[in-house]
BALOBA-1460 file (C-alpha; in Angstrom, 3 decimals):
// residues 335
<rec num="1" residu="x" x="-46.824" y="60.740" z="1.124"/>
<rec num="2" residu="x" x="-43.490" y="60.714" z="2.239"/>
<rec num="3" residu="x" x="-40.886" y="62.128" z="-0.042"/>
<rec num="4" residu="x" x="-37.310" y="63.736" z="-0.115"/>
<rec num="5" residu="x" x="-36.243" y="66.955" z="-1.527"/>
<rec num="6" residu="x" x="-33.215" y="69.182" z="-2.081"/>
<rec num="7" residu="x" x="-33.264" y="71.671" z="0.641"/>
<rec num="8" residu="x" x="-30.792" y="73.089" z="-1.089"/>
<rec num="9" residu="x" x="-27.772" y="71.805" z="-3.193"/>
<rec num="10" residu="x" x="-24.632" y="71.050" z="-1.349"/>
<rec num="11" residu="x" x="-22.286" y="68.460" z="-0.366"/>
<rec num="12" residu="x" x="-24.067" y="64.887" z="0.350"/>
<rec num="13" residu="x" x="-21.707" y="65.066" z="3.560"/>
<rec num="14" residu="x" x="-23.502" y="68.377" z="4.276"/>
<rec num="15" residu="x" x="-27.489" y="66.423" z="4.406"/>
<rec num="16" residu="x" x="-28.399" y="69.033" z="1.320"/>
<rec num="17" residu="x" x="-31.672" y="66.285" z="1.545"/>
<rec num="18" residu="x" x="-34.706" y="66.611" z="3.810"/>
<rec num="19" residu="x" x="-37.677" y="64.199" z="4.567"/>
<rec num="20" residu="x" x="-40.916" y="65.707" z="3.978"/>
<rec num="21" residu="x" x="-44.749" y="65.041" z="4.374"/>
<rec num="22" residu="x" x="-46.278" y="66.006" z="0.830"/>
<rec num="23" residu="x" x="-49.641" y="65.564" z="-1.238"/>
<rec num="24" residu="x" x="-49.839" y="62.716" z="-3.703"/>
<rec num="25" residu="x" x="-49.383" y="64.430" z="-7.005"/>
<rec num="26" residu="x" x="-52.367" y="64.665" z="-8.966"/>
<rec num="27" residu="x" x="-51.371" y="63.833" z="-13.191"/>
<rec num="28" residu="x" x="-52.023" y="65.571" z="-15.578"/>
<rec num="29" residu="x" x="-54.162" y="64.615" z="-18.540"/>
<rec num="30" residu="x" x="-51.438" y="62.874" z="-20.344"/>
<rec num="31" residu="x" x="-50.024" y="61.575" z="-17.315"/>
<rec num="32" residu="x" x="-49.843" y="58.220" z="-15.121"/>
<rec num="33" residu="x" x="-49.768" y="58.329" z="-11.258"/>
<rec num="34" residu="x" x="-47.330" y="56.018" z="-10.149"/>
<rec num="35" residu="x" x="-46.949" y="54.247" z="-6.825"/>
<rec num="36" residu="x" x="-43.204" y="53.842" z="-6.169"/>
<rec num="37" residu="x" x="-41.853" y="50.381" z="-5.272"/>
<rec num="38" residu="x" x="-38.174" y="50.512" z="-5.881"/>
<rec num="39" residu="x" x="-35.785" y="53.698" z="-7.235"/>
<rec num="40" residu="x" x="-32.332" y="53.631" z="-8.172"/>
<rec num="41" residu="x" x="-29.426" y="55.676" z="-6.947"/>
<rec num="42" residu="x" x="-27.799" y="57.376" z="-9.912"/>
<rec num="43" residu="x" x="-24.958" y="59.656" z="-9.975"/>
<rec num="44" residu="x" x="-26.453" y="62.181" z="-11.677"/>
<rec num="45" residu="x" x="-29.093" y="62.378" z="-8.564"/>
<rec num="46" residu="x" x="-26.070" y="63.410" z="-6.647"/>
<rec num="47" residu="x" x="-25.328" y="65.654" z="-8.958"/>
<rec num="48" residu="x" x="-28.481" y="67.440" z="-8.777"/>
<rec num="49" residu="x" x="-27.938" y="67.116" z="-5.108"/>
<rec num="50" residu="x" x="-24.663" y="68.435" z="-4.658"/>
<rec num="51" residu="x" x="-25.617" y="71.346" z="-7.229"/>
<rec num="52" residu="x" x="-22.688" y="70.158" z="-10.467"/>
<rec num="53" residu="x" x="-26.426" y="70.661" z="-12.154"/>
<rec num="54" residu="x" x="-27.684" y="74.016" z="-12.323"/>
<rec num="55" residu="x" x="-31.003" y="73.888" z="-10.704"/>
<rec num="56" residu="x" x="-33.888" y="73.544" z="-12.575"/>
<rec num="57" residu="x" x="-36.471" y="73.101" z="-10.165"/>
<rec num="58" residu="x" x="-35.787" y="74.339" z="-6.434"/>
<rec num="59" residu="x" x="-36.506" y="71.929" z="-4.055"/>
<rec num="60" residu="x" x="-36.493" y="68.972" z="-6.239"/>
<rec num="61" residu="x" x="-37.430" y="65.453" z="-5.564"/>
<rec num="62" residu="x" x="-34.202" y="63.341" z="-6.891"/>
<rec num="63" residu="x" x="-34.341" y="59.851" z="-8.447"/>
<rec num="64" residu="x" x="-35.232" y="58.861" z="-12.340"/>
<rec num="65" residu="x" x="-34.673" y="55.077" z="-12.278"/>
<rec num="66" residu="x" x="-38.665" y="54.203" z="-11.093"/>
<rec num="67" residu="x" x="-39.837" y="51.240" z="-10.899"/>
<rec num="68" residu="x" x="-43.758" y="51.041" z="-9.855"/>
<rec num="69" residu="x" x="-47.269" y="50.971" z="-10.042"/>
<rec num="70" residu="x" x="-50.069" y="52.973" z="-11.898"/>
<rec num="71" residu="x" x="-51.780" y="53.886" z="-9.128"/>
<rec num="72" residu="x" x="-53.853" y="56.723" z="-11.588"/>
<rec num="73" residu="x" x="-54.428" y="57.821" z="-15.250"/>
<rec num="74" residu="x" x="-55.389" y="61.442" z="-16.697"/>
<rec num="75" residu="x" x="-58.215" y="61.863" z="-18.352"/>
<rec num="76" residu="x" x="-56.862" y="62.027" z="-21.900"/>
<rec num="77" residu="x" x="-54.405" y="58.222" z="-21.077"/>
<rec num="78" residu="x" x="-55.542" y="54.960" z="-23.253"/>
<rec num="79" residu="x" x="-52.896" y="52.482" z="-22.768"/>
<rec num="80" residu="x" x="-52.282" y="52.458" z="-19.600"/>
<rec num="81" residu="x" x="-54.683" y="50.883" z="-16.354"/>
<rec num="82" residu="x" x="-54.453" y="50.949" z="-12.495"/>
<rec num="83" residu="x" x="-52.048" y="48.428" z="-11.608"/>
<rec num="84" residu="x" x="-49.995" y="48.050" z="-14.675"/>
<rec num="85" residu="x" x="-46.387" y="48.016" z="-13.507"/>
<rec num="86" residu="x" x="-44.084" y="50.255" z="-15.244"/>
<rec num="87" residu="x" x="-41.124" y="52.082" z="-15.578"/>
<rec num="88" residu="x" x="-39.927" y="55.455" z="-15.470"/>
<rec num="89" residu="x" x="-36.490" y="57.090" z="-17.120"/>
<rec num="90" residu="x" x="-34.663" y="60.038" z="-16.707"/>
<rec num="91" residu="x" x="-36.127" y="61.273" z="-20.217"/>
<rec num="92" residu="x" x="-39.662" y="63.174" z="-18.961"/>
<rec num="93" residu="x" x="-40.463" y="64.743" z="-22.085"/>
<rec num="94" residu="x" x="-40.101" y="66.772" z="-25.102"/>
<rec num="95" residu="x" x="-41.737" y="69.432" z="-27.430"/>
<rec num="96" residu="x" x="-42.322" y="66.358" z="-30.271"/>
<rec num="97" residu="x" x="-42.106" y="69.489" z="-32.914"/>
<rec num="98" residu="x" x="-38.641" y="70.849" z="-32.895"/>
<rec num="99" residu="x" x="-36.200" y="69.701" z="-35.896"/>
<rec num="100" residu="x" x="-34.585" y="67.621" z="-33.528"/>
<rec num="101" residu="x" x="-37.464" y="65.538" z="-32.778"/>
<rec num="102" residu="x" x="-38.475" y="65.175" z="-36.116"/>
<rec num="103" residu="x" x="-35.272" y="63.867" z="-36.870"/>
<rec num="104" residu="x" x="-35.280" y="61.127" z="-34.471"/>
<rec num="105" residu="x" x="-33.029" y="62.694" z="-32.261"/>
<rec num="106" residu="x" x="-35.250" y="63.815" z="-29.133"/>
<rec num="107" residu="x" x="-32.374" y="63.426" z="-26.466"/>
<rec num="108" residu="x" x="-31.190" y="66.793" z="-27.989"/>
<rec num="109" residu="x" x="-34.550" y="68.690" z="-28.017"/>
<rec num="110" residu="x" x="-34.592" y="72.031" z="-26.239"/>
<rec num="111" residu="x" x="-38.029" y="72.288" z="-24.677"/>
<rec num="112" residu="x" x="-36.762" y="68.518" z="-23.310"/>
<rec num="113" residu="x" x="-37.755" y="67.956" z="-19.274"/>
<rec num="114" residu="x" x="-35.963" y="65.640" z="-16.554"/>
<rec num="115" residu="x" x="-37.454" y="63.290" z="-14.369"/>
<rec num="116" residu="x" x="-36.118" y="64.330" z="-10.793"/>
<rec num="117" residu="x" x="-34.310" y="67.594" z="-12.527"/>
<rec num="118" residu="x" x="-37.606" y="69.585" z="-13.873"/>
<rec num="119" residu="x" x="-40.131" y="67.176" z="-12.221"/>
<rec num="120" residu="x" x="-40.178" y="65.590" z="-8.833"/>
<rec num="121" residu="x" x="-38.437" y="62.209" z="-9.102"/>
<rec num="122" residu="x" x="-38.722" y="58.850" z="-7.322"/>
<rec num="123" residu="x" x="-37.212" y="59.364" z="-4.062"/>
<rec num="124" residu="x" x="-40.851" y="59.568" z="-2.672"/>
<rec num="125" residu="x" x="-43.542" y="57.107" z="-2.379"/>
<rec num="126" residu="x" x="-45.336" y="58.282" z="-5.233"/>
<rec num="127" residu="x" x="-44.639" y="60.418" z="-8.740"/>
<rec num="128" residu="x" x="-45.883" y="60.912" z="-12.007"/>
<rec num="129" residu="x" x="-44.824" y="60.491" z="-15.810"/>
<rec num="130" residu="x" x="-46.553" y="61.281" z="-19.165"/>
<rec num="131" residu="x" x="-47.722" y="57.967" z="-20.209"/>
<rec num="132" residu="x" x="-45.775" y="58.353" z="-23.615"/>
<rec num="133" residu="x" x="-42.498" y="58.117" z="-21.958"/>
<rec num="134" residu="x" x="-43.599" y="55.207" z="-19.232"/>
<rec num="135" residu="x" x="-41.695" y="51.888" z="-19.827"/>
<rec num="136" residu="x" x="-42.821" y="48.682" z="-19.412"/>
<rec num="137" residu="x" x="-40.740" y="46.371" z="-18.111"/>
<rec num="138" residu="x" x="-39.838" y="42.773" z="-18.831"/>
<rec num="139" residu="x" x="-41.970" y="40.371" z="-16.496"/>
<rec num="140" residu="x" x="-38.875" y="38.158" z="-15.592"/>
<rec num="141" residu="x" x="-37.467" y="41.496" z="-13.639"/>
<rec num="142" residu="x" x="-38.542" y="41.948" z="-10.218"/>
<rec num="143" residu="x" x="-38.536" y="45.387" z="-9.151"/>
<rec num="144" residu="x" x="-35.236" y="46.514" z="-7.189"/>
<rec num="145" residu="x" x="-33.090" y="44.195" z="-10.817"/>
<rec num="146" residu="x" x="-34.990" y="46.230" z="-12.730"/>
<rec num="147" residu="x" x="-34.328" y="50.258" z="-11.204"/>
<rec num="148" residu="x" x="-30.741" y="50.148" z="-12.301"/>
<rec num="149" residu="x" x="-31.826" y="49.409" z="-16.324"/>
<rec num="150" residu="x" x="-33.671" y="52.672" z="-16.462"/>
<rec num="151" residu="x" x="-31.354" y="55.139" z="-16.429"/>
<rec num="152" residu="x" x="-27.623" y="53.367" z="-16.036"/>
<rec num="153" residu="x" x="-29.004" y="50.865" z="-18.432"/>
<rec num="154" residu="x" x="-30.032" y="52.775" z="-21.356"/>
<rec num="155" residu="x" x="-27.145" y="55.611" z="-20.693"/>
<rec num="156" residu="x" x="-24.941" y="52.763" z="-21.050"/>
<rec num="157" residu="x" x="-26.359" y="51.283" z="-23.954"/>
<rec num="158" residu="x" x="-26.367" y="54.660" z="-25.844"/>
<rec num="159" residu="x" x="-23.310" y="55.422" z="-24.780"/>
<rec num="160" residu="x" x="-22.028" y="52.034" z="-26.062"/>
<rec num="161" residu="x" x="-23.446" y="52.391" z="-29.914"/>
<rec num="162" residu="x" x="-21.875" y="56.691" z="-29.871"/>
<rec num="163" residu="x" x="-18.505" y="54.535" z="-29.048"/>
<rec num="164" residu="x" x="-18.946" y="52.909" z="-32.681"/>
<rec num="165" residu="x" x="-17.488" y="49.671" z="-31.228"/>
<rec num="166" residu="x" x="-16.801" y="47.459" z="-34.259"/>
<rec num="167" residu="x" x="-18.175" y="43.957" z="-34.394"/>
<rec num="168" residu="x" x="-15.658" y="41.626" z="-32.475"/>
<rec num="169" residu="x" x="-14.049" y="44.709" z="-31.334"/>
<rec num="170" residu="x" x="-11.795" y="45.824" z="-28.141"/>
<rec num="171" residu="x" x="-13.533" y="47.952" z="-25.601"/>
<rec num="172" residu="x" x="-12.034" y="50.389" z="-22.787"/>
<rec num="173" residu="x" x="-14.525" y="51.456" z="-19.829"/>
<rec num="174" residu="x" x="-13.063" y="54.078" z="-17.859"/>
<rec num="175" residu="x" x="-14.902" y="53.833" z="-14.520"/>
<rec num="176" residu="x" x="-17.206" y="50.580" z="-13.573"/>
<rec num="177" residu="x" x="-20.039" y="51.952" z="-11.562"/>
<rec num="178" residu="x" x="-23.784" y="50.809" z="-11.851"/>
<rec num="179" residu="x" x="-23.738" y="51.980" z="-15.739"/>
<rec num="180" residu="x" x="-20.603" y="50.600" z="-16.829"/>
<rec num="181" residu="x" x="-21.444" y="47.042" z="-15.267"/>
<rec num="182" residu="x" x="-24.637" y="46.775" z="-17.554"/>
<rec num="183" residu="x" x="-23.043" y="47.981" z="-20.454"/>
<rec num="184" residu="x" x="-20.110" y="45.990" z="-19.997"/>
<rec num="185" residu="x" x="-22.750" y="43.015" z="-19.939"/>
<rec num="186" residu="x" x="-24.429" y="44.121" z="-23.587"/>
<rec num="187" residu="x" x="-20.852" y="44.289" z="-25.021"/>
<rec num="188" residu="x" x="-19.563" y="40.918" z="-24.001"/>
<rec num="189" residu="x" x="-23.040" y="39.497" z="-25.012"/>
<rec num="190" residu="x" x="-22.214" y="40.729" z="-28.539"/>
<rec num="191" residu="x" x="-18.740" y="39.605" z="-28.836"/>
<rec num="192" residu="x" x="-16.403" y="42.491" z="-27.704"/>
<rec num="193" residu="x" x="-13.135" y="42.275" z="-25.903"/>
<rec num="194" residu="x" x="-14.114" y="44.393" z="-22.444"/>
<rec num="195" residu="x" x="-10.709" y="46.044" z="-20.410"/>
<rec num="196" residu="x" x="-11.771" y="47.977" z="-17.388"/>
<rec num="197" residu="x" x="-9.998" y="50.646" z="-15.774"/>
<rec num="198" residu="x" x="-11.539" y="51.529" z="-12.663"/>
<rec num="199" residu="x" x="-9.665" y="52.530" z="-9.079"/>
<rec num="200" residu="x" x="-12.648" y="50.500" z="-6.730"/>
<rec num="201" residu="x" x="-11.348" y="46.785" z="-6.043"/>
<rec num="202" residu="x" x="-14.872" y="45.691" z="-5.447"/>
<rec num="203" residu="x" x="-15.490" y="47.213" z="-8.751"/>
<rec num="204" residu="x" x="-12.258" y="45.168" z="-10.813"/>
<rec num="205" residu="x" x="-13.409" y="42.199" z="-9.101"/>
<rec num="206" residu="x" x="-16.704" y="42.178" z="-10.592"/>
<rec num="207" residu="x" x="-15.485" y="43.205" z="-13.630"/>
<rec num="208" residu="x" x="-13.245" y="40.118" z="-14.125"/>
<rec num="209" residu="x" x="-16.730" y="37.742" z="-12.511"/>
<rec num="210" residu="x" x="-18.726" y="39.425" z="-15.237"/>
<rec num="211" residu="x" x="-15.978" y="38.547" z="-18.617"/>
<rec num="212" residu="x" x="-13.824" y="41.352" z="-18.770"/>
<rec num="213" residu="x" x="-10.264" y="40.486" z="-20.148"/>
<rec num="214" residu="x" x="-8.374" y="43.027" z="-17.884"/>
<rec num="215" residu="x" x="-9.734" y="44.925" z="-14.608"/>
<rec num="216" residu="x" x="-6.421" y="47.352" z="-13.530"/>
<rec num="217" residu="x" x="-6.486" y="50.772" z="-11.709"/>
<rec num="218" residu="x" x="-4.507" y="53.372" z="-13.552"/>
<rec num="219" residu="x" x="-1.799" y="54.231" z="-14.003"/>
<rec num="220" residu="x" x="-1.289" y="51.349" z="-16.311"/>
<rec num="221" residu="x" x="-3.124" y="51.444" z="-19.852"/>
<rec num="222" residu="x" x="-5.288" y="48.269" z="-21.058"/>
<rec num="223" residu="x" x="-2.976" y="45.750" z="-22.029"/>
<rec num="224" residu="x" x="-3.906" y="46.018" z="-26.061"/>
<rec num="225" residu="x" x="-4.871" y="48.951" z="-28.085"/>
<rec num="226" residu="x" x="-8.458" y="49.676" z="-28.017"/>
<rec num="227" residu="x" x="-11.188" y="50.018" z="-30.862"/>
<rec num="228" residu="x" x="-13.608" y="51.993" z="-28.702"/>
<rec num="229" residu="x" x="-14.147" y="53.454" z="-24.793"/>
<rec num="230" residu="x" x="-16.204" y="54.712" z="-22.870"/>
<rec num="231" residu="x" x="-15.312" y="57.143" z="-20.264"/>
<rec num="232" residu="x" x="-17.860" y="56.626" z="-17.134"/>
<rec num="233" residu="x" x="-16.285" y="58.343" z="-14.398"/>
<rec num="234" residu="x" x="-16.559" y="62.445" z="-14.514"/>
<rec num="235" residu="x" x="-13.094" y="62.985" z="-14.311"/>
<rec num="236" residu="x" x="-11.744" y="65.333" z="-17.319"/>
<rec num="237" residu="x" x="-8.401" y="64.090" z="-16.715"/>
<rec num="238" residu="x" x="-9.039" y="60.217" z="-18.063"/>
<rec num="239" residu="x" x="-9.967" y="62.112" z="-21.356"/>
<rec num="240" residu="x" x="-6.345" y="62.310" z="-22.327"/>
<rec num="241" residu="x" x="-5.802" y="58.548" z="-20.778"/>
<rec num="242" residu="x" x="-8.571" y="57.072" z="-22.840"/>
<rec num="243" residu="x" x="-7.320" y="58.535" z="-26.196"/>
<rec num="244" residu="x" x="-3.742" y="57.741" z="-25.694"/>
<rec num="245" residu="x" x="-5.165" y="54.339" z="-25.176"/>
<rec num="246" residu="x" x="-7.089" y="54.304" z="-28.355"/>
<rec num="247" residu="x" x="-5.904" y="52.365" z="-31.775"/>
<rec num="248" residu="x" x="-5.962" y="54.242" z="-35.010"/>
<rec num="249" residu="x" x="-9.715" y="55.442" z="-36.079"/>
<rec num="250" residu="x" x="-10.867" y="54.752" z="-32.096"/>
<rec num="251" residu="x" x="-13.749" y="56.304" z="-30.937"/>
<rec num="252" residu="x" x="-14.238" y="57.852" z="-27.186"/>
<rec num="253" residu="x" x="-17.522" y="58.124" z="-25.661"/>
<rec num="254" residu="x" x="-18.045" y="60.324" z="-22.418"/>
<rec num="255" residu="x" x="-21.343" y="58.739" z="-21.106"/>
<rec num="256" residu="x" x="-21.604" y="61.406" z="-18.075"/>
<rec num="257" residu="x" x="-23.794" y="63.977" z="-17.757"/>
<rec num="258" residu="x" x="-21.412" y="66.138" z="-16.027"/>
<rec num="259" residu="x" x="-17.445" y="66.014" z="-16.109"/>
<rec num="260" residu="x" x="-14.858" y="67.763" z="-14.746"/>
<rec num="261" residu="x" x="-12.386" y="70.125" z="-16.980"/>
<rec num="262" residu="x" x="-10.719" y="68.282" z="-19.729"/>
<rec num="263" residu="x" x="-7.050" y="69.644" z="-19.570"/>
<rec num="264" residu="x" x="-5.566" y="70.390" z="-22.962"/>
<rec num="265" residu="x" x="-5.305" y="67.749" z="-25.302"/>
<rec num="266" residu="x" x="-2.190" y="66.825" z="-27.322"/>
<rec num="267" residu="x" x="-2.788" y="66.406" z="-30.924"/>
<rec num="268" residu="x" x="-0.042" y="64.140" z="-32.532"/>
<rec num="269" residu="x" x="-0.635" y="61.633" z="-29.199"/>
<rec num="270" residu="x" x="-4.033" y="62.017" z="-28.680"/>
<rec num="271" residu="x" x="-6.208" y="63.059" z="-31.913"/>
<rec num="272" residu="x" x="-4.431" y="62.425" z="-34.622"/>
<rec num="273" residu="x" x="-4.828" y="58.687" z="-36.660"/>
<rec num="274" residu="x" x="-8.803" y="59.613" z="-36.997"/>
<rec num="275" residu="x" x="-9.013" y="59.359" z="-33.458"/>
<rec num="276" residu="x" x="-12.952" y="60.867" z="-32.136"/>
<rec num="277" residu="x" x="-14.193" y="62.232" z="-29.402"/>
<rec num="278" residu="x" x="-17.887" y="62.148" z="-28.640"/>
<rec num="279" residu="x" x="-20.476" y="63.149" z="-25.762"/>
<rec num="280" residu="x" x="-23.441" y="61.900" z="-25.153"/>
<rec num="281" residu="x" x="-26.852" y="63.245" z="-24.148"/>
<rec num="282" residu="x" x="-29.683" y="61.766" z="-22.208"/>
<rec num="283" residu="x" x="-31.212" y="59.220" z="-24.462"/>
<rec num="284" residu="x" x="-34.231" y="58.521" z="-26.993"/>
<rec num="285" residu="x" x="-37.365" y="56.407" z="-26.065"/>
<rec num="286" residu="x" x="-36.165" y="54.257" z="-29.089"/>
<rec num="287" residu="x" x="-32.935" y="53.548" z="-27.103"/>
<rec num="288" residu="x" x="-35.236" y="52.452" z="-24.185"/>
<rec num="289" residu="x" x="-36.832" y="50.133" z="-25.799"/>
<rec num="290" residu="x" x="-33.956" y="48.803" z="-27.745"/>
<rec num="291" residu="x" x="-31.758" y="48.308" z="-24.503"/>
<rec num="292" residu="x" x="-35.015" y="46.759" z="-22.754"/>
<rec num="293" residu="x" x="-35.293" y="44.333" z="-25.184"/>
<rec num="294" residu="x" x="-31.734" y="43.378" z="-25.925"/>
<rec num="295" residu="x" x="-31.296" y="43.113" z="-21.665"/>
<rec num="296" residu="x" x="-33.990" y="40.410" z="-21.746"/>
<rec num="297" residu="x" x="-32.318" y="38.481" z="-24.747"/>
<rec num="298" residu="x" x="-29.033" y="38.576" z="-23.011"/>
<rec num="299" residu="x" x="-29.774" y="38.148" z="-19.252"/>
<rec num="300" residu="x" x="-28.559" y="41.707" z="-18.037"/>
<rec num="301" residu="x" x="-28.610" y="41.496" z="-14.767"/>
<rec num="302" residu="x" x="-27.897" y="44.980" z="-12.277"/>
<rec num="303" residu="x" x="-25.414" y="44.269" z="-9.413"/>
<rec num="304" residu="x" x="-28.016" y="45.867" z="-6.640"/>
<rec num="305" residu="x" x="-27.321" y="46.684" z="-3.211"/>
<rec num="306" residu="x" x="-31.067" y="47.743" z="-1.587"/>
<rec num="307" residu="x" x="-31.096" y="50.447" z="0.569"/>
<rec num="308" residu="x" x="-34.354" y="51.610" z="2.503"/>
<rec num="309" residu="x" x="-35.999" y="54.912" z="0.853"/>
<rec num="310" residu="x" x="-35.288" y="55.964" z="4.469"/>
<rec num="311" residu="x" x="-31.482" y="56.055" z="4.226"/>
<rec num="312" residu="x" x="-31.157" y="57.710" z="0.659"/>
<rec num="313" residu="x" x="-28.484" y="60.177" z="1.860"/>
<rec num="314" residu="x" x="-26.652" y="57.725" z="2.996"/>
<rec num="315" residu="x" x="-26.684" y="56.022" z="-0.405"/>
<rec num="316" residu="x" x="-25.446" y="58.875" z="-2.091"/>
<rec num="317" residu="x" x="-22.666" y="59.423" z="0.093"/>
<rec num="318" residu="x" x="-21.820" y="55.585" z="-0.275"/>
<rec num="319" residu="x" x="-21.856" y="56.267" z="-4.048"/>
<rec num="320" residu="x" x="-20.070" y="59.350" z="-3.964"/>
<rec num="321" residu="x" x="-17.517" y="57.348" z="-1.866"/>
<rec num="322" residu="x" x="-17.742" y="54.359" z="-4.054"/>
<rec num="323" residu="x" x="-18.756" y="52.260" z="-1.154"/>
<rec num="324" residu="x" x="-20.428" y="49.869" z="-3.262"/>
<rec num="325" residu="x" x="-19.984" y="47.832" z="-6.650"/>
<rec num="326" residu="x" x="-22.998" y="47.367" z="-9.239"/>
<rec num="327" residu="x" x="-25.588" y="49.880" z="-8.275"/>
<rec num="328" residu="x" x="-27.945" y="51.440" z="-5.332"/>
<rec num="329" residu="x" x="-31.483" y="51.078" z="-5.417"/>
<rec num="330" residu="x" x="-33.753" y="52.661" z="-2.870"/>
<rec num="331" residu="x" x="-36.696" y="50.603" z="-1.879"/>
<rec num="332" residu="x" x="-39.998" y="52.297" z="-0.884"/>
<rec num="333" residu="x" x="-41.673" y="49.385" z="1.350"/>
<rec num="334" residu="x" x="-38.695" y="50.806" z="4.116"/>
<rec num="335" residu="x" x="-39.793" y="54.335" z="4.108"/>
């Protein structure tokens, strides 16, 4: 199969990236082959990429929003049968045993394992996932609509209940990339107030299409205090923007799985009035499911701009570059 991998992490300028000839994995007992028909582009791929992740796995295959084909079951999978079509996240797997997954709260387990981090991802034309943590999707989805929702979808959507936005209430999003656009879409579906702060024009423009009440570039603050935001891009510097721009007893998500340095926070402008600051990590199979469901109700739709599997570099770099509105998705039919 054909397949990239991280030569070794650099610059996306740089080609850290290489095309390869490999086997088609075999899974293991508990896992589902799958035949890859579309993968999104998500930022933390460049990320991995670029090396802002320590590496987990040398020579990794990138990508974690997979949408495919069982193409093979291990020996010990019941649920699952050639040809179903499912999904596959950036959450791989966990120890199921550890305090935090008894609690419910598996995105913070610490035998937890990375699709396209600890495994190889989707960036080839065929990977594997244990079938416990396969998704499957809604039917009305074809397959490149679809990519986006498993990663920037869910991220979003957890990112959006740590922000404790109250019913009815006003919400900031501080960058409006492929995550912030689906989110953006759950939140106005519920009744929020969206302002987006974002530098890409391409990026305001769909904002204001979509139902936001404000699209600016900074430096300018939303145009009414905000209940709740959600800080997208991973730049430490908007963390003192965002919580100047929160009202009293506003929460502030960072939805990234890498940021920059925060520089040092004022208290009496910035904290104080019960003013929070949260992060947020990976998600829970729960909050797949939930945000699955819920995009079906409301008609999420991804913003997609297909890109053939063949050109992936060149993806990232048009991420990294914000080239594009809505999201990449890599499709594996143009190998």
């Amino acid at each position: 199969m054909r397949a990239w991998f991280v030569v070794g992490p650099g610059p996306v300028e740089g080609d850290p990236l290489r095309l390869v000839e490999r086997p088609v994995p075999v899974p293991g007992a508990d896992e589902l082959l799958v035949r890859v028909r579309a993968c999104g582009v998500c930022r933390t791929d460049l990320h991995v990429t670029e090396g802002d992740l320590p590496v987990h796995r040398a020579g990794v295959t990138p990508g974690h929003e997979v949408v495919g084909e069982v193409a093979g079951t291990g020996s010990g999978v019941e649920d699952f049968a050639v040809g179903d079509r499912v999904g596959v996240a950036w959450l791989r797997r966990t120890d199921g045993v550890c305090r935090y997954c008894a609690r419910g709260a598996e995105n913070l387990c610490p035998g937890s394992q990375y699709t396209g981090w600890d495994a190889d991802g989707g960036y080839a034309e065929y990977t594997t996932v244990p079938a416990g943590f396969a998704y499957r999707l809604p039917g009305a989805l074809d397959d490149v609509t679809a990519a986006p929702l498993l990663c920037a979808g869910i991220i979003g959507f957890r990112a959006l209940r740590r922000s404790g936005l109250p019913e009815g209430g006003r919400l900031g999003l501080y960058g409006f990339g492929g995550s912030a656009h689906l989110c953006a879409q759950v939140a106005l579906a519920e009744g929020a107030t969206v302002h987006v702060v974002t530098r890409g024009e391409a990026a305001r423009r769909l904002a204001l299409e979509l139902g936001a009440a404000s699209a600016r570039d900074l430096p300018g603050p939303p145009p009414e205090p905000l209940d709740a935001a959600i800080l997208f891009a991973p730049v430490g510097d908007l963390v003192p923007v965002a919580l100047r721009a929160l009202d009293r007893g506003g929460v502030l998500a960072l939805a990234g799985i890498h940021l920059s340095d925060v520089p040092p926070l004022r208290y009496e402008t910035e904290l104080f009035y019960e003013k929070e600051l949260r992060s947020v990590t990976a998600n829970t199979r729960a909050d797949g499911r939930e945000f699955l469901t819920l995009a079906a109700r409301y008609g999420v739709r991804a913003t997609t701009h297909p890109y053939p599997a063949a050109r992936a570099p060149q993806a990232l770099r048009d991420l990294k570059a914000g080239r594009f509105d809505g999201a990449a998705v890599l499709v594996t039919d143009e190998f």
